[in-house]
C-alpha positions in Angstrom: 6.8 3.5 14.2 9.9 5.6 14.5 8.9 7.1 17.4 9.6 4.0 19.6 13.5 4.1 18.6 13.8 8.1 20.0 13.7 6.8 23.7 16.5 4.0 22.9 18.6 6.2 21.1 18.4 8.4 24.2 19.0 4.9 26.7 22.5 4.2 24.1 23.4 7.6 24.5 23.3 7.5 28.3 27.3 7.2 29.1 27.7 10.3 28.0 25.0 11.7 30.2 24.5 9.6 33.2 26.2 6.1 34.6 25.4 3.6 32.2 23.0 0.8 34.2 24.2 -2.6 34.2 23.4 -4.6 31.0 20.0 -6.5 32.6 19.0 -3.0 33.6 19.5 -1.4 30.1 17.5 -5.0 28.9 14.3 -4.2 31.2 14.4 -0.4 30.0 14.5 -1.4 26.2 11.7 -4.1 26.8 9.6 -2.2 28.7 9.7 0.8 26.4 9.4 -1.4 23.5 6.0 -3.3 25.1 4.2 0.1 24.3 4.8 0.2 20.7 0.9 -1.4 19.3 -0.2 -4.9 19.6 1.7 -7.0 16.8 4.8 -5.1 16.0 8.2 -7.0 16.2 11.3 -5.8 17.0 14.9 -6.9 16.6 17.5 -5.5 18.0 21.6 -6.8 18.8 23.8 -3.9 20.6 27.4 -4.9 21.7 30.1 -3.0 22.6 33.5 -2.7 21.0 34.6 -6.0 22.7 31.7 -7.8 21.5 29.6 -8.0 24.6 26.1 -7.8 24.1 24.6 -5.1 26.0 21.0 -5.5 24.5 19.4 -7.9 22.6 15.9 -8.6 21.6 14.6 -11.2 19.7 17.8 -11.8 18.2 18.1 -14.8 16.3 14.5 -14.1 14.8 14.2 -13.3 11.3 13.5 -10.2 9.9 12.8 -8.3 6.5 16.0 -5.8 6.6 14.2 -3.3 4.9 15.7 -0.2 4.4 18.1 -1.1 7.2 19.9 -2.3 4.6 21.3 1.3 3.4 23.2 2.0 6.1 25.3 -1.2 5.1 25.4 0.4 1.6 26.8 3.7 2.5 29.3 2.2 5.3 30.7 -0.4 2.3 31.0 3.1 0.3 33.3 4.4 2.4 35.2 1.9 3.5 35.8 1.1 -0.3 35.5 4.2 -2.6 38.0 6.8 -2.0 37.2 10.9 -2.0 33.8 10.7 -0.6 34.5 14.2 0.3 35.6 15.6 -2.8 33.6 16.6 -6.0 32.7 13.6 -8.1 34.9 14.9 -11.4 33.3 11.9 -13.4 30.2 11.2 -12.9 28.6 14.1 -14.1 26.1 14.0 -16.9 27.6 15.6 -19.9 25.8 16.8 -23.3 27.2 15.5 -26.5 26.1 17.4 -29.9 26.2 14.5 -32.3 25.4 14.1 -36.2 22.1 14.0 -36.9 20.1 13.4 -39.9 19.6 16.5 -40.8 22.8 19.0 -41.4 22.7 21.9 -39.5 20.4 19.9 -37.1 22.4 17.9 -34.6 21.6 15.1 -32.4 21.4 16.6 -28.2 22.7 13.5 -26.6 22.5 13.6 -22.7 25.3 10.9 -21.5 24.3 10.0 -17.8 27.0 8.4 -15.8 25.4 7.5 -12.7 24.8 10.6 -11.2 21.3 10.4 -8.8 21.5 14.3 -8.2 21.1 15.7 -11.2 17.9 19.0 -11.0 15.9 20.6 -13.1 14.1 22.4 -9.6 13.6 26.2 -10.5 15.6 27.2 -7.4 19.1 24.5 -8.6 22.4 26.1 -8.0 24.4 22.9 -8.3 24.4 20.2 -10.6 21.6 21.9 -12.7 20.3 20.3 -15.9 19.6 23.9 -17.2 23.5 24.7 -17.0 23.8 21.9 -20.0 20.7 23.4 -21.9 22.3 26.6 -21.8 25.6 25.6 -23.5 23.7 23.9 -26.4 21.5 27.1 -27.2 24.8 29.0 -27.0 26.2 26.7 -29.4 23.0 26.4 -31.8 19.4 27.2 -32.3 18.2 24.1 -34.3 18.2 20.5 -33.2 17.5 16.9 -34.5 16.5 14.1 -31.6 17.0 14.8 -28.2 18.5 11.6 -26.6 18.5 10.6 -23.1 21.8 8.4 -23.2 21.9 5.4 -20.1 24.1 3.1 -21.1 26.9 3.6 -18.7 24.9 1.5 -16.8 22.7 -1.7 -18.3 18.8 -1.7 -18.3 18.1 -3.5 -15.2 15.8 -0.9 -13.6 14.6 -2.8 -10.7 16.9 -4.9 -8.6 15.4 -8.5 -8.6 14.3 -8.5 -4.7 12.2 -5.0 -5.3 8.6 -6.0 -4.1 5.6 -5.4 -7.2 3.4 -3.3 -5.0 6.3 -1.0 -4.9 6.0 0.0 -8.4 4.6 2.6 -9.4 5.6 4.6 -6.1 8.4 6.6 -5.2 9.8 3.9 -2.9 10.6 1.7 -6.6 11.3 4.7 -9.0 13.8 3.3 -11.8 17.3 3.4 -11.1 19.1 4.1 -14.2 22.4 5.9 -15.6 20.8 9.2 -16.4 18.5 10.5 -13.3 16.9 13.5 -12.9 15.3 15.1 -9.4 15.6 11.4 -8.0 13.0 10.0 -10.5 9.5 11.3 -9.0 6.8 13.7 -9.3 4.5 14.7 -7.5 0.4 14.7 -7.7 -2.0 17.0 -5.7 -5.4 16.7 -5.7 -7.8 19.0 -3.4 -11.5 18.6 -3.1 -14.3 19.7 -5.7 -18.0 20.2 -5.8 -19.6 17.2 -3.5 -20.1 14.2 -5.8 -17.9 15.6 -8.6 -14.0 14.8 -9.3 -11.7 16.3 -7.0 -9.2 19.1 -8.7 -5.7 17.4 -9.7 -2.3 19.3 -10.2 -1.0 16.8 -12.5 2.6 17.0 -13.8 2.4 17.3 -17.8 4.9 14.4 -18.5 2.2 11.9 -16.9 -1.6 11.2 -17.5 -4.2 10.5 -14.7 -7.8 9.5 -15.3 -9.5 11.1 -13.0 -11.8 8.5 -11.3 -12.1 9.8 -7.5 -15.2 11.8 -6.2 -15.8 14.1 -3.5 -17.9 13.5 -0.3 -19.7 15.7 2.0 -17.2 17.3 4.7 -16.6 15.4 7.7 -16.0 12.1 5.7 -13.3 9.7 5.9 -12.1 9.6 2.6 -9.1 7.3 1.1 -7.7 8.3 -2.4 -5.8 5.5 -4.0 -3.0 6.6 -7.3 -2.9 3.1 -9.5 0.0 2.8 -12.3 0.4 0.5 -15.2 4.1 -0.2 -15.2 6.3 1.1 -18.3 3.7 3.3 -18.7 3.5 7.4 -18.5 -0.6 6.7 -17.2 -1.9 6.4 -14.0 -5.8 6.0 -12.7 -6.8 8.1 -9.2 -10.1 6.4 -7.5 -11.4 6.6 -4.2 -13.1 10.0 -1.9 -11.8 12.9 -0.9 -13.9 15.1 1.8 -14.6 18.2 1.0 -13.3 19.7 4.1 -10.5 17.6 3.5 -6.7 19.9 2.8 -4.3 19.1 -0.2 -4.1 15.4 -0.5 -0.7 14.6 -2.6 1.8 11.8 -3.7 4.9 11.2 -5.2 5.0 8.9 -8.1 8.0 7.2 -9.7 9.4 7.4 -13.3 9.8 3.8 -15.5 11.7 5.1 -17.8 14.4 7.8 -16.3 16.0 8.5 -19.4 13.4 9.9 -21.5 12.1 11.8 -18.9 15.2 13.4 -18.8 15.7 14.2 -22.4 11.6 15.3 -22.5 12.9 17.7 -20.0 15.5 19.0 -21.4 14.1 19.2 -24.7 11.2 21.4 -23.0 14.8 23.6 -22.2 15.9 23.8 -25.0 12.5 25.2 -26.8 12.3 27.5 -23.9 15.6 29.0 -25.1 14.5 29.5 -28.0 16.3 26.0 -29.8 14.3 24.3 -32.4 13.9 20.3 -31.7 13.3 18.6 -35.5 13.1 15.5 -34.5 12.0 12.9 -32.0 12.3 12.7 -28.0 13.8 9.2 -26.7 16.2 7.1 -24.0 18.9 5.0 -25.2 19.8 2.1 -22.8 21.7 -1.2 -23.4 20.7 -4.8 -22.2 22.4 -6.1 -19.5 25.4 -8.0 -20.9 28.3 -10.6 -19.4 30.6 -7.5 -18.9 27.8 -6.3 -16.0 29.1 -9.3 -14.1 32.4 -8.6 -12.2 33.7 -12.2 -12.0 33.6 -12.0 -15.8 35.3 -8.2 -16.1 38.1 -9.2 -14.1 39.2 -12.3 -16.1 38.7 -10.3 -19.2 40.5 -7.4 -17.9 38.2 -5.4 -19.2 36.1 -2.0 -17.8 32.6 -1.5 -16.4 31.1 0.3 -18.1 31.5 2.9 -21.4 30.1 6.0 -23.0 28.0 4.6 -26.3 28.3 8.6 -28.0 32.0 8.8 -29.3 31.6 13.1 -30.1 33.7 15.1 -27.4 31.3 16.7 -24.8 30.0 20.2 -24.9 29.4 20.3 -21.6 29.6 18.4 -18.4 28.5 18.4 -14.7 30.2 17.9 -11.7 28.1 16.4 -9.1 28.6 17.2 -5.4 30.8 14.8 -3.2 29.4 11.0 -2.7 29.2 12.0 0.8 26.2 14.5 -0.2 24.1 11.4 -1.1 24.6 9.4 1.8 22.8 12.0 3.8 20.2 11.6 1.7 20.1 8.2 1.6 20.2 7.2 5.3 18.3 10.4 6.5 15.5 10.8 3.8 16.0 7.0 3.2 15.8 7.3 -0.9 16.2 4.0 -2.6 17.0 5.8 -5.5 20.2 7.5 -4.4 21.2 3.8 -2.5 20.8 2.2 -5.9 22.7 4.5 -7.9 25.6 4.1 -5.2 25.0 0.6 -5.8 23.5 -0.3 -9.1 22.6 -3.9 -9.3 22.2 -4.3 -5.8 19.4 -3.5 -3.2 19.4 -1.1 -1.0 
């Protein structure tokens, strides 16, 4: 559907390569190149100039499910309101905490998120790594209690309220949450097998997937279909795949962000040779009357607060704000738009 907007991108752009046509020209044009788009699409669109003037304008005063248009209101609000969008963010990094454990000799590995949605554990990371923090506990100790995924800089609310159900599940409705890691997703390939048995899945370890789906004799029109049960690490593949058919793949989101962090970096600690005793777990906090701002204000009171008192051992400093908004409005990520605006919708 994007490809309909290239040509009127091009007509906007036209001062600066031709003489612009009078407004009931540049009309016809949009119309007319809109009309090919297929039978049943909408469109709404409202250009003025900087006086106001409208230059084009269909189907105006229709109405219309914003979608992800909505993001590019998100990131212009950012920088109209938050200052240093250019500069390194020096506090929202994630930081590791060692606290007391049960144990002695055996402390806790707390990961304290604070909003950052660009945390990576990729192989190939150079900035804002998650293996730069597992590096300064196994130079600090080789033995562990839990490893603790720490959100509560931000409260649970995972899903802003207008986020549609058949969303979940899906990249598109990954949980937003305080502590983030590679935007919230994996990814699931599956390439055909013997005709009439399962096709082969590339399955990251963190999540399960019964395998359900069969393969059909090449030249097929198969349709694989990835079901979740929400809060839930299992999924259920059905459908066909051809067996001429290439890699088929999807992205899946994560329910519960913090977890999967500290299961990740406890996998990175054990690689470094540190011992993890005890138990693998998120720490969030239920949304409370200090989430609303109304209520903050007249309290004169903070946002939000770090739960783990212990100094850090290490911290982060995530790239500049600015960083994200490229990949909000270019890959348009609902994850990055909901970190930048938790609470919200993007």
């Amino acid at each position: 559907m994007l490809r309909y907007f290239a040509p009127l991108a091009l007509l906007l752009a036209a001062p600066a390569l031709a003489q612009t046509p009078p407004p009931a020209a540049q009309q016809q044009v949009v119309e007319a190149e809109l009309a090919k788009a297929p039978k049943g699409t909408r469109f709404g669109l409202l250009v003025v100039d900087d006086a106001g003037n409208v230059v084009v304008a269909i189907n105006p005063d229709q109405r219309f499910i914003p979608a992800s248009n909505t993001k590019m209101f998100t990131t212009a609000a950012a920088y109209a309101l938050l200052p240093g969008m250019d500069q390194p963010d020096a506090v929202g990094g994630t930081r590791v905490v060692l606290a007391p454990g049960k144990r002695k000799g055996a402390p806790n590995a707390v990961l304290v998120g604070r909003g950052d949605a660009r945390m990576s554990a990729a192989p190939d990371c150079k900035v804002d790594c998650l293996a730069t923090l597992a590096d300064a506990v196994a130079a600090k100790t080789k033995v562990v209690g839990d490893v603790v995924g720490d959100a509560s800089w931000f409260p649970d609310q995972r899903w802003s309220p207008g986020m549609s159900w058949n969303n979940f599940g899906s990249n598109d409705a990954t949980a937003m949450s305080a502590l983030s890691l590679d935007s919230n997703e994996l990814t699931v390939r599956a390439t055909p097998g013997p005709v009439g048995k399962p096709p082969l899945l590339v399955v990251p370890p963190y999540v399960t997937i019964e395998n359900r789906a069969v393969t059909i004799p090449a030249g097929g029109k198969g349709r694989l279909v990835l079901e979740h049960t929400v809060n839930s690490r299992s999924y259920r593949l059905y459908g066909e795949i051809a067996a001429d058919a290439g890699e088929w793949r999807d992205r899946i989101g994560i329910d519960d962000p913090a977890h999967f962090v500290a299961w990740t970096f406890a996998g990175m600690l054990r690689a470094r040779g540190v011992k993890v005793t005890g138990t693998v777990r998120g720490s969030y906090r239920p949304v409370e009357l200090v989430d609303d701002p109304d209520y903050r204000q007249k309290a004169g009171i903070a946002a939000a607060w770090d739960q783990v008192d212990a100094p850090p051992l290490a911290a982060l400093q995530p790239p500049p704000l600015a960083a994200s908004v490229v990949v909000i409005n270019k890959d348009s990520n609902n994850h990055n738009a909901d970190a930048a605006a938790p609470g919200g919708e993007a």
